[in-house]
C-alpha positions as CSV (number, residue, x, y, z in Angstrom):
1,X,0.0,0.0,0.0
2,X,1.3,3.9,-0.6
3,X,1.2,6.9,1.0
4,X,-1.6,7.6,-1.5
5,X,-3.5,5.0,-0.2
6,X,-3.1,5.9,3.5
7,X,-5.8,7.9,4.9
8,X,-4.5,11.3,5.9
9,X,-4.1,12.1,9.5
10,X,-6.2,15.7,10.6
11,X,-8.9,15.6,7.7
12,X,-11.3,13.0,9.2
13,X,-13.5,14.8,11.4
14,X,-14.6,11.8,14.0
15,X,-17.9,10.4,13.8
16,X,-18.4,10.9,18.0
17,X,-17.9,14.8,16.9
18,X,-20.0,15.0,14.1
19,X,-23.0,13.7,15.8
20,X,-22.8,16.8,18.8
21,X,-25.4,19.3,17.9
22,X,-24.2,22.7,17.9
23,X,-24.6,24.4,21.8
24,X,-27.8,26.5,22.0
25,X,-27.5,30.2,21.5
26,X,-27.2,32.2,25.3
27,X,-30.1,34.0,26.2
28,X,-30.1,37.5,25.3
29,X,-30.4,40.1,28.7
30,X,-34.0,40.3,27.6
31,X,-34.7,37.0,27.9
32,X,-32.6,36.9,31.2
33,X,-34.6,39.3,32.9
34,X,-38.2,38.0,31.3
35,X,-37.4,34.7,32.7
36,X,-36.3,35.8,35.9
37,X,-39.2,37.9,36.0
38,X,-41.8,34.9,35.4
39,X,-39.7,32.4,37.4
40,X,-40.5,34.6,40.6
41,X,-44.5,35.0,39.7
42,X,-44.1,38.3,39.4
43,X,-46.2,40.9,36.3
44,X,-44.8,44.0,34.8
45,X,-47.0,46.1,36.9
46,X,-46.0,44.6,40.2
47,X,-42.5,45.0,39.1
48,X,-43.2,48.4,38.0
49,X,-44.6,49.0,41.1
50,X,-41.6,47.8,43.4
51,X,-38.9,49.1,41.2
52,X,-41.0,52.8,40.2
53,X,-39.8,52.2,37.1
54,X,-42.7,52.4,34.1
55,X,-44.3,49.4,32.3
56,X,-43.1,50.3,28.9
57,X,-39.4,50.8,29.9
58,X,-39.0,47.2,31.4
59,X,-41.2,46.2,28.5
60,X,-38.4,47.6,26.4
61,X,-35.9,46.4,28.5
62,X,-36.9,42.4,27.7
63,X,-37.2,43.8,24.0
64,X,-33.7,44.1,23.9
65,X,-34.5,48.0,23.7
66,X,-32.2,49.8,25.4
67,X,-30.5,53.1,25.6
68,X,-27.9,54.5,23.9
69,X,-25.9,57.6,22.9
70,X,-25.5,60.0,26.3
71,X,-28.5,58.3,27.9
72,X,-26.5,54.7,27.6
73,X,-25.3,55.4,31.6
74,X,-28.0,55.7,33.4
75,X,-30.0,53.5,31.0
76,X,-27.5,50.9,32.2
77,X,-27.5,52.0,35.9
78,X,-31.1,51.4,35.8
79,X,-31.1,47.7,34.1
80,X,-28.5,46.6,36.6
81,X,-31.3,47.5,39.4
82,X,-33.7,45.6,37.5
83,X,-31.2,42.4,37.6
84,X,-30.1,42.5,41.1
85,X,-33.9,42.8,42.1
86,X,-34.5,39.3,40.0
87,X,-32.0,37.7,41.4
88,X,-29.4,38.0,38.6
89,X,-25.7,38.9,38.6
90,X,-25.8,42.6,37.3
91,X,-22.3,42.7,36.5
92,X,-22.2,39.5,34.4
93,X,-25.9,41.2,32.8
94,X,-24.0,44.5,32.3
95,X,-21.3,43.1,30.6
96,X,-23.4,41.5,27.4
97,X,-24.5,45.0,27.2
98,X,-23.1,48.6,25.0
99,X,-20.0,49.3,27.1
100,X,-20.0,53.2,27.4
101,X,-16.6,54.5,24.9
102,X,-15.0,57.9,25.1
103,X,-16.3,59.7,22.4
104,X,-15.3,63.0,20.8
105,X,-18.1,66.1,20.6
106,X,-20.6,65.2,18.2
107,X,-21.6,67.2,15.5
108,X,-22.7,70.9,16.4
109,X,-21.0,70.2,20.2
110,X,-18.6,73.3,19.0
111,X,-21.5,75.3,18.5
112,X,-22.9,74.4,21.8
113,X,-20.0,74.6,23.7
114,X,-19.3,78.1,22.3
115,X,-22.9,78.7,22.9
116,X,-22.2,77.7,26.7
117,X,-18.8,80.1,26.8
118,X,-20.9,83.0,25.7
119,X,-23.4,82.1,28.7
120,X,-21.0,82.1,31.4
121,X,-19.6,85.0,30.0
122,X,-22.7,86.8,30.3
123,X,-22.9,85.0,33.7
124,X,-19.8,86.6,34.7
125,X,-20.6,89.7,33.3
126,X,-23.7,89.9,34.9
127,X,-22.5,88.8,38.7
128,X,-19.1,91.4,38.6
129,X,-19.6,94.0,40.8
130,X,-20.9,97.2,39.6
131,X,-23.3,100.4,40.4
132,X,-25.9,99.1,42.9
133,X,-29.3,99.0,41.5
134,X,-32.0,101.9,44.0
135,X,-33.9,98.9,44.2
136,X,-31.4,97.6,47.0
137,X,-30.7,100.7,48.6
138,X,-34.5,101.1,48.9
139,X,-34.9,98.0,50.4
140,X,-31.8,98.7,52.8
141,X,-34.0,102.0,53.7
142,X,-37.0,99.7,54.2
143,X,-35.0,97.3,56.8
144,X,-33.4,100.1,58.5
145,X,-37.0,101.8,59.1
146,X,-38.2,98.3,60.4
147,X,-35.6,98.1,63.0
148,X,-36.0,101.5,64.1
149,X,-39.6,100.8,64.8
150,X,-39.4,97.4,66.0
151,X,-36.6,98.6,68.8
152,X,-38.3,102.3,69.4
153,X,-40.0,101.0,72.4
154,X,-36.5,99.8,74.0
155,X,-34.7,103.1,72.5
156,X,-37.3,105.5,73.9
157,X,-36.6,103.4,77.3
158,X,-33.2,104.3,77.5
159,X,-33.1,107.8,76.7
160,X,-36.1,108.5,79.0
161,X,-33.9,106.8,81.7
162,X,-30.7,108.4,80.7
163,X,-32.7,111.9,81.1
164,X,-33.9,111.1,84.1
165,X,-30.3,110.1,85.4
166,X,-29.1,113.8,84.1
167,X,-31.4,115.6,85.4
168,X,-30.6,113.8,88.7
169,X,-27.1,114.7,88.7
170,X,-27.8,118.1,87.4
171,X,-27.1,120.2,90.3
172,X,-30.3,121.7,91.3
173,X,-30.6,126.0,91.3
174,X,-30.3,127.1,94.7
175,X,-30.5,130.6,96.9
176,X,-27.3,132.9,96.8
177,X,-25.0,132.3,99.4
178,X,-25.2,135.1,101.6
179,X,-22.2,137.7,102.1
180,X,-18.8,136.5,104.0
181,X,-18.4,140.2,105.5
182,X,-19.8,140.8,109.1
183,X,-23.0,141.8,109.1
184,X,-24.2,145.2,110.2
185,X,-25.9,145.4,113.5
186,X,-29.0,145.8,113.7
187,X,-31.5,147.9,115.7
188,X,-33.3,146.3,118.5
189,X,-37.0,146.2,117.1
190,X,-35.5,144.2,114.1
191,X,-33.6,141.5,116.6
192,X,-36.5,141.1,118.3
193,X,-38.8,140.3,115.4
194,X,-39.3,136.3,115.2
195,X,-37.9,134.4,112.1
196,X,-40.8,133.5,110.9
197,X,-42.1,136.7,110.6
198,X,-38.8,137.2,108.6
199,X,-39.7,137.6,104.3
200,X,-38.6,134.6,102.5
201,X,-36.8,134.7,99.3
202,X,-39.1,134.5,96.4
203,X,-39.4,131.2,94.9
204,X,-38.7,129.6,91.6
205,X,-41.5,128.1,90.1
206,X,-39.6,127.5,86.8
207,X,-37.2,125.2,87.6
208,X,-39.4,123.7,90.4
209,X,-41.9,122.7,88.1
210,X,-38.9,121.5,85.6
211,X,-37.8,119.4,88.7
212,X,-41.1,118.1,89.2
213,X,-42.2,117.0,85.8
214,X,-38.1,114.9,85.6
215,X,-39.1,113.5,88.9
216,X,-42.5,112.3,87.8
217,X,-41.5,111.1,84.3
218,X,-38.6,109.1,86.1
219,X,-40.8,107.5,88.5
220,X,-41.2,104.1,87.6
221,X,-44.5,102.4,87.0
222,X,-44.6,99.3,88.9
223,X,-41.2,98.3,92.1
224,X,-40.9,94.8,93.5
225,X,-39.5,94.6,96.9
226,X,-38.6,91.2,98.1
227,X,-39.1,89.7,101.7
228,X,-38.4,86.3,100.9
229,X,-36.8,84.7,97.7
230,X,-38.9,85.6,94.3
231,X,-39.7,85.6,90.6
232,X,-40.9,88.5,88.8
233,X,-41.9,88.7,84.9
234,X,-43.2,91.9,83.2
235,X,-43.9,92.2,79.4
236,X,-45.4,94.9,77.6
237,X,-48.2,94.8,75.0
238,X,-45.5,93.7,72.5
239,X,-44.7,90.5,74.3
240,X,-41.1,92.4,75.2
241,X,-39.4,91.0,78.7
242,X,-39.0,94.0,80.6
243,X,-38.1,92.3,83.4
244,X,-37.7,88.1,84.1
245,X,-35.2,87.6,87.1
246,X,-34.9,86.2,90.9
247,X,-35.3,88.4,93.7
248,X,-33.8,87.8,97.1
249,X,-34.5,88.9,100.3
250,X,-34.4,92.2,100.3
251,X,-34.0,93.1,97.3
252,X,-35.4,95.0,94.8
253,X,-36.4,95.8,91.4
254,X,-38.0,98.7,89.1
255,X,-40.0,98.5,86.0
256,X,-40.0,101.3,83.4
257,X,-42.0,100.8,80.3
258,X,-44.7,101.6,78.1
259,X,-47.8,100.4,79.0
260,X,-50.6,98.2,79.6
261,X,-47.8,95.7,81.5
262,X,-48.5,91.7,82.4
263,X,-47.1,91.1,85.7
264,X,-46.6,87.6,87.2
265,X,-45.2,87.1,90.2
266,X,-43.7,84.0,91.1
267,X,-44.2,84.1,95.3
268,X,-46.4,86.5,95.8
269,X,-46.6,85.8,99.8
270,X,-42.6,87.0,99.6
271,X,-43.2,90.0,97.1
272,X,-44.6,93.5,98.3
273,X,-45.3,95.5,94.6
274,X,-45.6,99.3,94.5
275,X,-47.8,100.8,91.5
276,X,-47.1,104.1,90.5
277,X,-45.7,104.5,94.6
278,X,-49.0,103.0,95.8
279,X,-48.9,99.3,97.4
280,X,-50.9,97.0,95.4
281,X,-53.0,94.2,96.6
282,X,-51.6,91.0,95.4
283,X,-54.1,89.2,97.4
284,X,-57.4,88.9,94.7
285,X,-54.9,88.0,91.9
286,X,-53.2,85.5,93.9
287,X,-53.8,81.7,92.8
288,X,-51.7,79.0,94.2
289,X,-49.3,81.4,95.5
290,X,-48.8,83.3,92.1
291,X,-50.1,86.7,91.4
292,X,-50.6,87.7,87.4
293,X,-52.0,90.8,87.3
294,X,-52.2,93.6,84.0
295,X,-51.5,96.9,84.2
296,X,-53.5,99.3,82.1
């Protein structure tokens, strides 16, 4: 026999390898997640529902339809969700999908981006500092007239205190001092006549009046004298604390304000209170041994 005659060794396929089908195509990610899907009993609504993801995406989604271009990220973000929720492995599902590629600007990105330059230009532009519009400096005006009304009360309270502390300290006109030189002697009648007989020197009614008015305008409205250990609180008609402390024996405390005033007072068997220099009766708005009284 020849070498012609021998069979040649590589070209016989065997018979055991001819008679193997060919494998069965994989299941497409579609098919994946379908049959995950019906495996655990579940509808497109109910998953829907669970997932808040709409009916016709997942729909799409076991189409095969899924997205690409600059919505291929999140469209991919949101099948791997899908996946791990049936039970699948969402990086082996991810990976028979699109892989995102750098990509250079599409067409008209030049345009766009030079459409975005011009925009933060103007952006730039419009936030640099510059003249300040009269709309802010009327609206500064507007919050500066606020505060001043909303703190007049407390300012008014101060300067009415601060002129009564002046005129305190102010010292007071008095008579002229009388001569340092000896005085003359007098005749006998005249030593004889009794001092109160004597003229006195015309008065002042000016500044006594002056005086008078200060003294009454610094009078307080309401004092809190303390025999025991106390709590006073006094707000005005604004809700303002005027006053909110302790009080211990002996002590005291004055109230300046405008008025009506709510008083409470926090032992009121311990607390003697003054109203306009009168003592007030704590004793009919006493409950429980606190007093809470208004004044008008």
């Amino acid at each position: 026999m020849t070498d012609a005659d021998e069979p040649r060794m590589g070209l016989r396929v065997p018979s055991e390898l001819a008679d193997v089908p060919l494998a069965e195509k994989a299941p497409s990610v579609g098919q994946q997640l379908q049959r995950a899907r019906l495996d655990l009993g579940m509808s497109l609504e109910s998953l829907s529902a669970r997932l808040k993801v709409s009916v016709p995406r997942l729909q799409a989604f076991e189409n095969n339809q899924f997205e690409k271009g600059h919505n291929l990220h999140s469209g991919r973000a949101m099948v791997a969700s899908v996946a791990r929720f049936l039970g699948l492995d969402a990086q082996a599902v991810l990976a028979q999908l699109p892989q995102p590629t750098p990509q250079g600007p599409a067409p008209g990105m030049h345009e766009a981006a030079g459409g975005f330059a011009k925009e933060t230009r103007r952006t730039m532009l419009r936030d640099a500092p510059g003249p300040v519009s009269p709309v802010w400096w009327i609206a500064l005006v507007l919050l500066l007239l606020a505060g001043l009304i909303y703190f007049y009360p407390q300012i008014a309270q101060i300067a009415q205190m601060g002129q009564a502390a002046l005129t305190a300290a102010a010292p007071q006109p008095s008579a002229p001092a009388a001569p340092a030189t000896q005085p003359e002697p007098q005749d006998a009648a005249v030593q004889a006549m009794p001092a109160a007989s004597m003229p006195e020197a015309p008065a002042l009614p000016t500044a006594l009046d002056r005086g008078a008015s200060t003294l009454k305008l610094a009078q307080p409205v309401l004092v809190f004298k303390a025999r025991g250990s106390t709590w006073i609180e006094v707000t005005d008609a604004k809700g303002t604390v005027l006053l909110r402390r302790t009080l211990a024996a002996a002590e005291a405390a004055e109230v300046l304000g405008d008025l009506p005033l709510v008083v409470v007072v926090g032992r009121a068997d311990h607390t003697d209170v003054w109203l306009r220099g009168v003592l007030f009766s704590l004793e009919t708005h006493t409950q429980d041994n606190v007093a809470r009284f208004k004044v008008p």
